[in-house]
C-alpha positions as CSV (number, residue, x, y, z in Angstrom):
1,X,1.8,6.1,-8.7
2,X,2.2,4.9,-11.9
3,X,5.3,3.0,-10.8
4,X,3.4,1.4,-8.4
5,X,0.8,0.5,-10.7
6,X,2.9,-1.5,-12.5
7,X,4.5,-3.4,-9.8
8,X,1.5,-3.9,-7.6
9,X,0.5,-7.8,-8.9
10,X,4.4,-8.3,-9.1
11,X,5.2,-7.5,-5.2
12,X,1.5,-9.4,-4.6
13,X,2.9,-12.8,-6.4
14,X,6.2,-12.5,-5.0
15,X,4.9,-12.4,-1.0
16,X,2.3,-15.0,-1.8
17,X,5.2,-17.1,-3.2
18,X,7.3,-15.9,-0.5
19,X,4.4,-17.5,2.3
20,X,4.9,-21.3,0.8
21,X,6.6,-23.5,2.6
22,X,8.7,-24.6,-0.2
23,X,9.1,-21.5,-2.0
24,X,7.0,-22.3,-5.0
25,X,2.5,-22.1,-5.2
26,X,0.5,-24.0,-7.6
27,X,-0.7,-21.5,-10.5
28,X,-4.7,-22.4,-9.6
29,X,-4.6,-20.8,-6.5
30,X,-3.0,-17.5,-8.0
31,X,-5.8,-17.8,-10.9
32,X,-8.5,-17.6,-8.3
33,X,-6.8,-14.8,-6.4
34,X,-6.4,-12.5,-9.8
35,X,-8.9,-9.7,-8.6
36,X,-6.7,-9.5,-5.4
37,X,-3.4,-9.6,-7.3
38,X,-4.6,-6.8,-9.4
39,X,-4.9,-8.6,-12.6
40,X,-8.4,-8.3,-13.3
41,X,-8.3,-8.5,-17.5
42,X,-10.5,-11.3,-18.3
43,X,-8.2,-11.6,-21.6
44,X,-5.1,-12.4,-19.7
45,X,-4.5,-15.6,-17.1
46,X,-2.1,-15.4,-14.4
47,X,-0.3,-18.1,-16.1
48,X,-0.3,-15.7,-19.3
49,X,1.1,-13.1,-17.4
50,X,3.9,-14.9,-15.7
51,X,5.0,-16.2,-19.1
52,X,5.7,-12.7,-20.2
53,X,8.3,-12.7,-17.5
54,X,10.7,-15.0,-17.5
55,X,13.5,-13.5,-15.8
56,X,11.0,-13.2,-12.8
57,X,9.0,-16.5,-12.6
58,X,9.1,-20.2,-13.2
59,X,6.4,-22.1,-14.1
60,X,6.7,-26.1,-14.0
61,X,4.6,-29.0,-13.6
62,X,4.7,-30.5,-10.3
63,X,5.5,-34.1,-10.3
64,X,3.4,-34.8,-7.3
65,X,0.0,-33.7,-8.9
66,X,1.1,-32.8,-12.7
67,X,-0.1,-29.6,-12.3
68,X,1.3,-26.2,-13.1
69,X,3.5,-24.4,-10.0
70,X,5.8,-21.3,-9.8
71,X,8.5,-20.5,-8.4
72,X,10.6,-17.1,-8.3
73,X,13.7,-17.5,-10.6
74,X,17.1,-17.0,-9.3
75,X,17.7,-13.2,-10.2
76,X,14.0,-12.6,-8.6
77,X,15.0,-14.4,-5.2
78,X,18.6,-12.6,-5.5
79,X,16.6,-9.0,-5.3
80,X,14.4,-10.1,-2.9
81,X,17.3,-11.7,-0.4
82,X,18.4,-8.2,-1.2
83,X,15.4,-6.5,0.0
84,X,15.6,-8.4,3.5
85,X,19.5,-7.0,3.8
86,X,17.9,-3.5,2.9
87,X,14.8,-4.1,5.9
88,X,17.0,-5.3,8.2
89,X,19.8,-2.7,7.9
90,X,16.0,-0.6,8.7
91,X,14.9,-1.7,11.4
92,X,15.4,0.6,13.8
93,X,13.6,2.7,12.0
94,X,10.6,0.5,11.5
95,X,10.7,-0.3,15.1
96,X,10.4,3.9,15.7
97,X,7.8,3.8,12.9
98,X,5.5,1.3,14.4
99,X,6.0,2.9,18.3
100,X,5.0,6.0,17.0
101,X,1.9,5.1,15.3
102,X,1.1,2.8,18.1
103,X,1.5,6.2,20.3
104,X,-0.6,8.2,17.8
105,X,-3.5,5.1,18.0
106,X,-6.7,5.1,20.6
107,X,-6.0,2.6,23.6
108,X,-2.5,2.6,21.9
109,X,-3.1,-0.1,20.3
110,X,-3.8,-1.0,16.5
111,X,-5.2,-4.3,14.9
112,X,-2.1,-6.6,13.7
113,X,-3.8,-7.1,10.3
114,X,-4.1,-3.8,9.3
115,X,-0.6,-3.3,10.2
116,X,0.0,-6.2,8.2
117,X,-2.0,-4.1,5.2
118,X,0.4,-1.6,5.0
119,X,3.6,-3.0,5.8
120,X,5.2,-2.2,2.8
121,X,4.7,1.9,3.1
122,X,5.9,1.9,6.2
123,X,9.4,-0.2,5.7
124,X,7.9,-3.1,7.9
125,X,9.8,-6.6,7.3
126,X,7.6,-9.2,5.5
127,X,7.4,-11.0,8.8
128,X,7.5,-8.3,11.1
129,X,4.6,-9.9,13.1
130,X,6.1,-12.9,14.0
131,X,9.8,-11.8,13.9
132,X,10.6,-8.3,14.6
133,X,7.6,-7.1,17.0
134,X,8.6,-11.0,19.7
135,X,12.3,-9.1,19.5
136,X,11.1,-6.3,21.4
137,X,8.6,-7.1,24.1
138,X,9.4,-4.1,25.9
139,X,8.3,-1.8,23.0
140,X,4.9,-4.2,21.3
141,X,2.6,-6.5,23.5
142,X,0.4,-9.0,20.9
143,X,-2.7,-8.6,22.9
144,X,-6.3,-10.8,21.4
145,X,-9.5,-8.6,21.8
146,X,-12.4,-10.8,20.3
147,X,-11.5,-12.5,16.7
148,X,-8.9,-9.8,16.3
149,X,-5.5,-9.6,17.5
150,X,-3.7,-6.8,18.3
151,X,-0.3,-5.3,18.8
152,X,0.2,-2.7,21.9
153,X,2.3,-0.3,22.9
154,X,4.8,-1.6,25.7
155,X,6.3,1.9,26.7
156,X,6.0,5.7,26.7
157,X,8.7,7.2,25.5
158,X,8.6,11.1,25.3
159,X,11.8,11.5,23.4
160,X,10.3,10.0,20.0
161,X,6.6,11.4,20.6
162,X,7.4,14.3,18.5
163,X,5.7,14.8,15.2
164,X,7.7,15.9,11.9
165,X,6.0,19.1,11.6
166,X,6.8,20.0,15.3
167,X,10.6,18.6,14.4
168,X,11.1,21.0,11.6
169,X,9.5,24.0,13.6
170,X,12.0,23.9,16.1
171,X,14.8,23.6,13.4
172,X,13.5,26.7,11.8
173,X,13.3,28.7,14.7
174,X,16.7,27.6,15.9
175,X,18.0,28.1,12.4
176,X,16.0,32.2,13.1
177,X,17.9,31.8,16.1
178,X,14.8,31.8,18.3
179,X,16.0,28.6,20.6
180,X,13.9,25.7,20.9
181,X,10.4,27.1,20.4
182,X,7.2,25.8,22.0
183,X,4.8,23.7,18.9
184,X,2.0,22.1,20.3
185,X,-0.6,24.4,21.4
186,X,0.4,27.2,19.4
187,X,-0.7,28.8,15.9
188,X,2.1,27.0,13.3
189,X,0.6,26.9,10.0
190,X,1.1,23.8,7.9
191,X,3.1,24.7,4.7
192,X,0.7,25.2,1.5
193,X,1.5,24.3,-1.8
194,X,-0.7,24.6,-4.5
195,X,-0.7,22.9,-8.5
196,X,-0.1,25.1,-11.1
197,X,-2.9,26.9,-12.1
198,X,-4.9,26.5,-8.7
199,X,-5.5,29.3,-7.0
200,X,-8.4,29.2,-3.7
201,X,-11.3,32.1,-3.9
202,X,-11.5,35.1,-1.6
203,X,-13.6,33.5,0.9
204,X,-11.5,29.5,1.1
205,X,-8.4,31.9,1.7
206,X,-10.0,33.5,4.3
207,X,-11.3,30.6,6.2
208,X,-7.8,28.7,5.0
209,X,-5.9,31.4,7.1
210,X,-8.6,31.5,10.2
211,X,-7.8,28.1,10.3
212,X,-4.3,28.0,10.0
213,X,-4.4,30.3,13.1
214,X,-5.6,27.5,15.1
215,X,-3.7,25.9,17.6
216,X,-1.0,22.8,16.5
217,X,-2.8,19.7,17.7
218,X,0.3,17.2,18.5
219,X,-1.2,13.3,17.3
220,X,0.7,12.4,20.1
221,X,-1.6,13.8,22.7
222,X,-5.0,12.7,23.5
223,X,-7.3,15.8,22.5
224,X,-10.7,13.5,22.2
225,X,-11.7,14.5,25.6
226,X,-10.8,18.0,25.0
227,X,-12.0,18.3,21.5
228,X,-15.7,18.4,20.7
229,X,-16.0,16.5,17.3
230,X,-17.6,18.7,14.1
231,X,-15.5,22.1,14.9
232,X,-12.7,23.6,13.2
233,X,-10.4,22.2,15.8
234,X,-11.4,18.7,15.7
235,X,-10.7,19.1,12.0
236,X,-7.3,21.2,13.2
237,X,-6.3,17.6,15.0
238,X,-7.2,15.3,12.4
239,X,-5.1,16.8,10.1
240,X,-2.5,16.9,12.4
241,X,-2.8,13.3,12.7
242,X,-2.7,12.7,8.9
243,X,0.0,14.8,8.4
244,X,2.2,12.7,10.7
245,X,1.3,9.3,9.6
246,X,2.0,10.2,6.0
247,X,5.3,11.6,7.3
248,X,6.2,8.4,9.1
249,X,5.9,6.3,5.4
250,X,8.8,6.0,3.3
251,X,7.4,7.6,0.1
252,X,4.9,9.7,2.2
253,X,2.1,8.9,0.3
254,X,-0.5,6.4,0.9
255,X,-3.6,4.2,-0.5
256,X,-7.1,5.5,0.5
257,X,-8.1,2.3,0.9
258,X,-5.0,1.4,3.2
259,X,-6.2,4.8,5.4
260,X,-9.6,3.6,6.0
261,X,-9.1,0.7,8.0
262,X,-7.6,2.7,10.5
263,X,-11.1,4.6,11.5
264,X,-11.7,3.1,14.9
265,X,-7.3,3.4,15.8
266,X,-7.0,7.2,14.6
267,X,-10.7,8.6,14.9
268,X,-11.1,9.2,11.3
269,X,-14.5,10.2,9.9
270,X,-16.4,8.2,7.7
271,X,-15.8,9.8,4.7
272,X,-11.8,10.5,5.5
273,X,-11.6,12.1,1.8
274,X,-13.2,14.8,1.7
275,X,-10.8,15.9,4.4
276,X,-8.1,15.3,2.0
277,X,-9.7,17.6,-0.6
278,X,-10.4,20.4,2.5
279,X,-6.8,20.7,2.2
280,X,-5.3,20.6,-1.6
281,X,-2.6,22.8,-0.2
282,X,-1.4,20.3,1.9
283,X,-2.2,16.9,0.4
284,X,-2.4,16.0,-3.2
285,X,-5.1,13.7,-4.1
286,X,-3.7,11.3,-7.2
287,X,-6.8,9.2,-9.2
288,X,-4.1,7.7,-11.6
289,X,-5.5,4.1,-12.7
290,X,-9.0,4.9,-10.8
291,X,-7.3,4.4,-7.5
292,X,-6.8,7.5,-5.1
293,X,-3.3,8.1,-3.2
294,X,-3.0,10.5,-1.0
295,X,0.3,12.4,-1.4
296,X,2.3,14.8,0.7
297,X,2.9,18.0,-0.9
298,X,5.7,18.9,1.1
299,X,7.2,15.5,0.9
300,X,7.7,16.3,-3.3
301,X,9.8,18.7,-5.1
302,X,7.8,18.2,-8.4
303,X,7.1,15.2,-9.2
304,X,10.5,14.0,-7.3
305,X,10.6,12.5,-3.7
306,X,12.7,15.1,-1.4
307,X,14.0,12.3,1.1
308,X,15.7,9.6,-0.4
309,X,15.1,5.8,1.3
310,X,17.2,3.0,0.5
311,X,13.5,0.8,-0.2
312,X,12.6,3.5,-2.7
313,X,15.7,2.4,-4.4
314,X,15.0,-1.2,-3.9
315,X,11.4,-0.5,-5.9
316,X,13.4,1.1,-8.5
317,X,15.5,-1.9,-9.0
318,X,12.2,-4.5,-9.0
319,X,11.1,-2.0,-12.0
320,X,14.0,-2.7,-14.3
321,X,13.4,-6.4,-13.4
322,X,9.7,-6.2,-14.8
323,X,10.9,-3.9,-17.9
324,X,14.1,-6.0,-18.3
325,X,11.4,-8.8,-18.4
326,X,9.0,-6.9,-21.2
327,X,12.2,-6.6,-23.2
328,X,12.8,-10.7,-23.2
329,X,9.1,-11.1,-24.1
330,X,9.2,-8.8,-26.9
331,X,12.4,-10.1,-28.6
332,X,11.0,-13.7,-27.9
333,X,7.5,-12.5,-30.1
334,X,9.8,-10.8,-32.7
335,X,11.7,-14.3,-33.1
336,X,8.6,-16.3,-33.6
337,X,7.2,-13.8,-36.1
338,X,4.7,-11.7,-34.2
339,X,3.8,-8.3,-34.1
340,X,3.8,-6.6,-30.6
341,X,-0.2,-6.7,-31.0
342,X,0.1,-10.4,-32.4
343,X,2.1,-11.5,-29.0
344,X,-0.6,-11.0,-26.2
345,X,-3.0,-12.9,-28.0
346,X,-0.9,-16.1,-29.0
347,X,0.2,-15.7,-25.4
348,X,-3.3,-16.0,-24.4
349,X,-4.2,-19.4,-26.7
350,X,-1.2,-21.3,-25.8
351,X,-2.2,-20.8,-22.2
352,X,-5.9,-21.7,-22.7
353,X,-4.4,-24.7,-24.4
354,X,-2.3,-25.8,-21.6
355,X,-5.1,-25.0,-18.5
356,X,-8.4,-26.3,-20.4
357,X,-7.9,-29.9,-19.3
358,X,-6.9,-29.2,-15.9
359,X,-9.4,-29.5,-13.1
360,X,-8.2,-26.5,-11.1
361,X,-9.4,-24.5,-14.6
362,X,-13.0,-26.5,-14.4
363,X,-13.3,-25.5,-10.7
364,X,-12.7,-28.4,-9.0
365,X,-10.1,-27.2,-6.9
366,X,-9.7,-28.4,-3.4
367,X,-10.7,-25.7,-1.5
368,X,-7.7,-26.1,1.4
369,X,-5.1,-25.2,-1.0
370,X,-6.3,-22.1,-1.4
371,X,-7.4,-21.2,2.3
372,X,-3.3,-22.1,3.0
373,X,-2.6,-18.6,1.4
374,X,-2.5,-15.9,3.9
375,X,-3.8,-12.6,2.3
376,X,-1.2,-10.4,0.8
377,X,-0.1,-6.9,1.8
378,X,-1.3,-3.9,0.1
379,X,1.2,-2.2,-1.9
């Protein structure tokens, strides 16, 4: 979580640049979307902040409008061409990703811009909407219901409509040498896992194991007209559900906030975290940075992801890009005299120096520029 953290405004300004026609997006239009790129110190400009890493961005004054633009610098655009070799050497498994959740969904359908939200956790390509999802019209149907647009699911297919947890049940039992055992329907209990230290009263454990005696509810069977909503078993299912999609991201963990959209698609309740904290033994609730991610505990040895993805190790690699670029900003401060404290503050004048006279800065920028930018994906 902290990892992501730090690279959140960097993936944000790299897929905003990334949208632009020519590969580069004038610096005004990033300064109004600061909140959004997750820069949200008054102290520091997104100019400021680019500055401190010049191995990643460019700026430069555009001789069309002598203004200040961006542009990714060639090491940036060589990580992120690798990044698309990484995706696309993925993407049968981001096709299986997104049939599955589409499978999981009510109506079996699930609004493209939430999709679009969340592509990132999920392994999606950055134009998966307009590239992978047209390259297989038997699996996803764009479909327009209202203002909204939606992607459905073209087939049923049995053979991937099987959940993680029902997966590795039927690898235990053949490891037990049961055979192929029968999951949905019958009393599995999820694994539990608490923190150290934790421990659940007398009376949780007892209702914990009651409940754990309920039927497995498969997310990939419609139990809404079966369940009646507010019992133990309609919480049974949701969790269920929950349980898969975290499984089906690459780090599974997720964003409350990239959940929640998916009320209406999944059936979620209003407040969906509170049934995270029902459930400590299964999901871990982070509030690292003031932002809750849900995490899943059996996903984690430690603090360590269990299943290795080649896009976690593509994150890794943007991380030393962004420390590699602290590094060059430091020795650059050290060469001009300043102190580590001295250098975000002289960073800070020369760039109110540069962007007081310009008319973007005085908030007269023309407001089609900036409705050009699509919004970016969460990460």
């Amino acid at each position: 979580t902290e990892r992501d953290k730090i690279l959140r405004p960097f993936m944000r300004i790299i897929d905003l640049i990334l949208q632009q026609e020519g590969l580069s997006i004038k610096v005004a239009i990033l300064e109004k979307k600061r909140w959004e790129l997750s820069i949200k110190t008054r102290k520091l400009s997104v100019k400021s902040f680019m500055k401190r890493y010049p191995n990643i961005f460019v700026i430069f004054t555009n001789p069309n409008d002598h203004q200040p633009w961006c542009k990714l610098t060639d090491k940036a655009m060589g990580l992120v061409e690798e990044e698309k070799a990484t995706l696309q050497g993925s993407e049968d498994t981001a096709v299986n990703t997104l049939r599955r959740m589409l499978m999981m969904a009510m109506g079996r359908k699930i609004r493209a811009d939430h999709l679009e939200s969340c592509r990132r956790i999920f392994g999606f390509p950055h134009d998966f909407l307009d590239g992978m999802v047209p390259k297989y019209p038997h699996y996803f149907r764009p479909v327009r219901d209202g203002s909204h647009v939606f992607i459905e699911l073209g087939e049923w297919d049995n053979s991937i409509a099987i959940s993680e947890f029902e997966k590795r049940a039927m690898e235990d039992g053949i490891k037990k040498g049961l055979g192929r055992v029968e999951v949905n329907g019958k009393p599995f209990p999820f694994k539990i896992s608490l923190s150290s230290g934790m421990a659940l009263r007398k009376k949780n454990l007892e209702i914990l194991e009651n409940w754990q005696k309920l039927p497995y509810m498969s997310p990939y069977h419609d139990w809404n007209s079966s369940v009646k909503k507010g019992t133990p078993l309609s919480e049974k299912r949701l969790v269920c559900l929950l349980h898969e999609f975290l499984c089906l991201t690459i780090e599974k963990k997720a964003r409350l906030r990239v959940i929640q959209p998916f009320r209406d698609e999944f059936q979620l309740p209003q407040k969906v975290s509170h049934l995270f904290e029902h459930f400590p033994g299964i999901f871990y609730m982070s509030h690292r940075g003031g932002i809750k991610t849900i995490m899943l505990r059996e996903g984690y040895r430690r603090s360590r992801l269990i299943e290795d993805h080649p896009l976690v190790r593509m994150k890794e690699k943007y991380l030393q890009m962004v420390y590699e670029g602290r590094r060059m900003c430091s020795d650059r401060s050290n060469e001009k005299g300043y102190t580590s404290e001295e250098v975000d503050d002289v960073d800070d004048m020369e760039d109110d120096e540069e962007i007081a006279h310009s008319d973007e800065y005085m908030g007269m920028v023309d407001s089609s520029d900036d409705d050009s930018v699509e919004e970016t994906s969460e990460m």
